[in-house]
C-alpha positions as CSV (number, residue, x, y, z in Angstrom):
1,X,0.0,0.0,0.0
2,X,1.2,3.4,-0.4
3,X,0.0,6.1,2.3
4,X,-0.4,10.0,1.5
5,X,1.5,12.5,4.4
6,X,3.7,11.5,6.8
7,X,2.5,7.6,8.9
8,X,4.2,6.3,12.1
9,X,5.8,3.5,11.1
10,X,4.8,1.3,13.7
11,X,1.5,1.4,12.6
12,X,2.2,0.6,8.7
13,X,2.6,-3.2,9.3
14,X,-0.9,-3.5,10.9
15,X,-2.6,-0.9,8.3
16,X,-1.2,-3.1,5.8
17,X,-2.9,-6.1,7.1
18,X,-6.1,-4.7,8.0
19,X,-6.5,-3.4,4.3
20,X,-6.3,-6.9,3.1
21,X,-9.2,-7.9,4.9
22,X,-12.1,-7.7,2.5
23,X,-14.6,-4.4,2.5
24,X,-12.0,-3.0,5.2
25,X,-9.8,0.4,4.5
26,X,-8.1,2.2,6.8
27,X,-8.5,5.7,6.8
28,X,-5.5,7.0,9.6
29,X,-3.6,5.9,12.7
30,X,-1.5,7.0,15.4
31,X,1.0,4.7,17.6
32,X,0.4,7.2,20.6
33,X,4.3,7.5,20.6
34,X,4.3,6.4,24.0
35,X,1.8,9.1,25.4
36,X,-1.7,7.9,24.0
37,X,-3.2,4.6,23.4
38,X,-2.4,3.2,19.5
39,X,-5.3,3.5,17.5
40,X,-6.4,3.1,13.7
41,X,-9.7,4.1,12.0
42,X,-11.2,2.2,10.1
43,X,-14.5,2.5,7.3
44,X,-16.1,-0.4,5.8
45,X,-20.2,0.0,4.5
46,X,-20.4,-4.4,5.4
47,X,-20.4,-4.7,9.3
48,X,-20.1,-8.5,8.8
49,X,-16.5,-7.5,7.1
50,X,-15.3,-6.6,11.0
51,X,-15.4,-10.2,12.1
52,X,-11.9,-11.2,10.7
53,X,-10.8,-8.2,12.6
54,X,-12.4,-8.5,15.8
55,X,-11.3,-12.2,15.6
56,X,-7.5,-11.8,15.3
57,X,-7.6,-8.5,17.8
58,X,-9.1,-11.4,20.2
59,X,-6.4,-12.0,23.2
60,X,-7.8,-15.5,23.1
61,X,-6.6,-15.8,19.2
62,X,-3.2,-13.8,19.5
63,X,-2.2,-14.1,23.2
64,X,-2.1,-9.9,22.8
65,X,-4.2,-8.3,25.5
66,X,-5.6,-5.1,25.5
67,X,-7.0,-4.8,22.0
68,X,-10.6,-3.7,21.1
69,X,-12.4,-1.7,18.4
70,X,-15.5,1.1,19.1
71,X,-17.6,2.2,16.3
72,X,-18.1,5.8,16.7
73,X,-20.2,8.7,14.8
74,X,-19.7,12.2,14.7
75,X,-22.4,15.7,15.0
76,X,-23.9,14.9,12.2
77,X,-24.8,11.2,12.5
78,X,-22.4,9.6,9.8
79,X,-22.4,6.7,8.9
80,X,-20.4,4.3,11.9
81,X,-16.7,4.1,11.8
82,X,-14.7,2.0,13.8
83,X,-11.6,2.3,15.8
84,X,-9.4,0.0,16.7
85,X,-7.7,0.6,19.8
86,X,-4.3,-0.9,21.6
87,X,-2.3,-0.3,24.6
88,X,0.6,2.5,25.1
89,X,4.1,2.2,23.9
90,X,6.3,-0.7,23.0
91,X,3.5,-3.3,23.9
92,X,1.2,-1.6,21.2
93,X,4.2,-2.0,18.6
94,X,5.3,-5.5,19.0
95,X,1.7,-6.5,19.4
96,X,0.8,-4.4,16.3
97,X,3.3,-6.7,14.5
98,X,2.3,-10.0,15.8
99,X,-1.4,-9.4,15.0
100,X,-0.6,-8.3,11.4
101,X,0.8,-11.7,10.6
102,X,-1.7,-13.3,12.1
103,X,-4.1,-11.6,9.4
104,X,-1.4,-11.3,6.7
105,X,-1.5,-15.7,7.0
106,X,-5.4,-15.8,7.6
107,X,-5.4,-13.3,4.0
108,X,-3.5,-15.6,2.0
109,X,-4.7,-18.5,3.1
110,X,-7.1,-20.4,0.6
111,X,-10.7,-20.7,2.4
Protein backbone atom coordinates (compact mmCIF):
# COMPACT_ATOMS: atom_id res chain seq x y z
CA UNK A 1 0.00 0.00 0.00
CA UNK A 2 1.23 3.44 -0.40
CA UNK A 3 0.02 6.12 2.25
CA UNK A 4 -0.39 10.00 1.49
CA UNK A 5 1.47 12.47 4.37
CA UNK A 6 3.67 11.52 6.82
CA UNK A 7 2.51 7.59 8.85
CA UNK A 8 4.23 6.31 12.05
CA UNK A 9 5.84 3.55 11.11
CA UNK A 10 4.75 1.34 13.68
CA UNK A 11 1.51 1.36 12.64
CA UNK A 12 2.19 0.58 8.67
CA UNK A 13 2.57 -3.17 9.33
CA UNK A 14 -0.87 -3.51 10.91
CA UNK A 15 -2.59 -0.86 8.34
CA UNK A 16 -1.21 -3.13 5.81
CA UNK A 17 -2.88 -6.13 7.11
CA UNK A 18 -6.06 -4.71 7.97
CA UNK A 19 -6.53 -3.42 4.26
CA UNK A 20 -6.27 -6.92 3.10
CA UNK A 21 -9.22 -7.87 4.88
CA UNK A 22 -12.14 -7.75 2.48
CA UNK A 23 -14.64 -4.41 2.46
CA UNK A 24 -11.96 -2.99 5.23
CA UNK A 25 -9.83 0.40 4.50
CA UNK A 26 -8.10 2.24 6.81
CA UNK A 27 -8.51 5.74 6.83
CA UNK A 28 -5.52 7.05 9.57
CA UNK A 29 -3.56 5.89 12.65
CA UNK A 30 -1.47 7.03 15.36
CA UNK A 31 1.00 4.66 17.59
CA UNK A 32 0.42 7.15 20.57
CA UNK A 33 4.30 7.54 20.62
CA UNK A 34 4.29 6.35 23.95
CA UNK A 35 1.80 9.08 25.39
CA UNK A 36 -1.66 7.88 24.04
CA UNK A 37 -3.18 4.57 23.43
CA UNK A 38 -2.41 3.18 19.46
CA UNK A 39 -5.29 3.47 17.52
CA UNK A 40 -6.38 3.06 13.74
CA UNK A 41 -9.72 4.14 12.01
CA UNK A 42 -11.22 2.21 10.15
CA UNK A 43 -14.54 2.46 7.32
CA UNK A 44 -16.14 -0.37 5.81
CA UNK A 45 -20.20 0.04 4.48
CA UNK A 46 -20.45 -4.42 5.41
CA UNK A 47 -20.37 -4.70 9.31
CA UNK A 48 -20.08 -8.51 8.81
CA UNK A 49 -16.48 -7.48 7.12
CA UNK A 50 -15.28 -6.62 10.96
CA UNK A 51 -15.41 -10.20 12.11
CA UNK A 52 -11.87 -11.17 10.68
CA UNK A 53 -10.81 -8.24 12.61
CA UNK A 54 -12.41 -8.45 15.80
CA UNK A 55 -11.26 -12.20 15.56
CA UNK A 56 -7.50 -11.81 15.27
CA UNK A 57 -7.61 -8.52 17.84
CA UNK A 58 -9.05 -11.36 20.24
CA UNK A 59 -6.36 -12.00 23.17
CA UNK A 60 -7.82 -15.54 23.14
CA UNK A 61 -6.59 -15.80 19.16
CA UNK A 62 -3.16 -13.79 19.47
CA UNK A 63 -2.16 -14.14 23.25
CA UNK A 64 -2.14 -9.86 22.79
CA UNK A 65 -4.24 -8.26 25.49
CA UNK A 66 -5.58 -5.09 25.55
CA UNK A 67 -7.02 -4.77 21.99
CA UNK A 68 -10.64 -3.69 21.12
CA UNK A 69 -12.40 -1.74 18.40
CA UNK A 70 -15.46 1.13 19.09
CA UNK A 71 -17.63 2.25 16.28
CA UNK A 72 -18.13 5.83 16.68
CA UNK A 73 -20.16 8.73 14.81
CA UNK A 74 -19.69 12.20 14.68
CA UNK A 75 -22.40 15.72 15.00
CA UNK A 76 -23.89 14.89 12.16
CA UNK A 77 -24.84 11.21 12.55
CA UNK A 78 -22.37 9.65 9.79
CA UNK A 79 -22.45 6.66 8.85
CA UNK A 80 -20.44 4.35 11.89
CA UNK A 81 -16.72 4.15 11.77
CA UNK A 82 -14.74 2.01 13.82
CA UNK A 83 -11.63 2.30 15.83
CA UNK A 84 -9.44 -0.03 16.67
CA UNK A 85 -7.69 0.64 19.84
CA UNK A 86 -4.34 -0.93 21.61
CA UNK A 87 -2.30 -0.34 24.60
CA UNK A 88 0.55 2.53 25.11
CA UNK A 89 4.10 2.24 23.91
CA UNK A 90 6.27 -0.74 23.00
CA UNK A 91 3.52 -3.29 23.91
CA UNK A 92 1.20 -1.63 21.22
CA UNK A 93 4.24 -1.98 18.59
CA UNK A 94 5.29 -5.51 19.05
CA UNK A 95 1.74 -6.45 19.45
CA UNK A 96 0.85 -4.41 16.29
CA UNK A 97 3.26 -6.70 14.48
CA UNK A 98 2.31 -9.96 15.76
CA UNK A 99 -1.38 -9.38 14.95
CA UNK A 100 -0.65 -8.31 11.40
CA UNK A 101 0.81 -11.68 10.58
CA UNK A 102 -1.69 -13.32 12.07
CA UNK A 103 -4.13 -11.60 9.37
CA UNK A 104 -1.37 -11.34 6.66
CA UNK A 105 -1.52 -15.74 7.01
CA UNK A 106 -5.45 -15.81 7.58
CA UNK A 107 -5.40 -13.25 4.00
CA UNK A 108 -3.50 -15.57 1.97
CA UNK A 109 -4.74 -18.53 3.07
CA UNK A 110 -7.09 -20.44 0.64
CA UNK A 111 -10.73 -20.67 2.38
Amino acid sequence: MEYDGVMDTECVALCDAINQLPDIQTTSSCCGHGRDRYLISVHTTRIAALAPLLYWLDACHTGRRGWHVEARTDCSMCYPYFIVFGPTGSQAYDDAEHIAGHIREYCNTPP
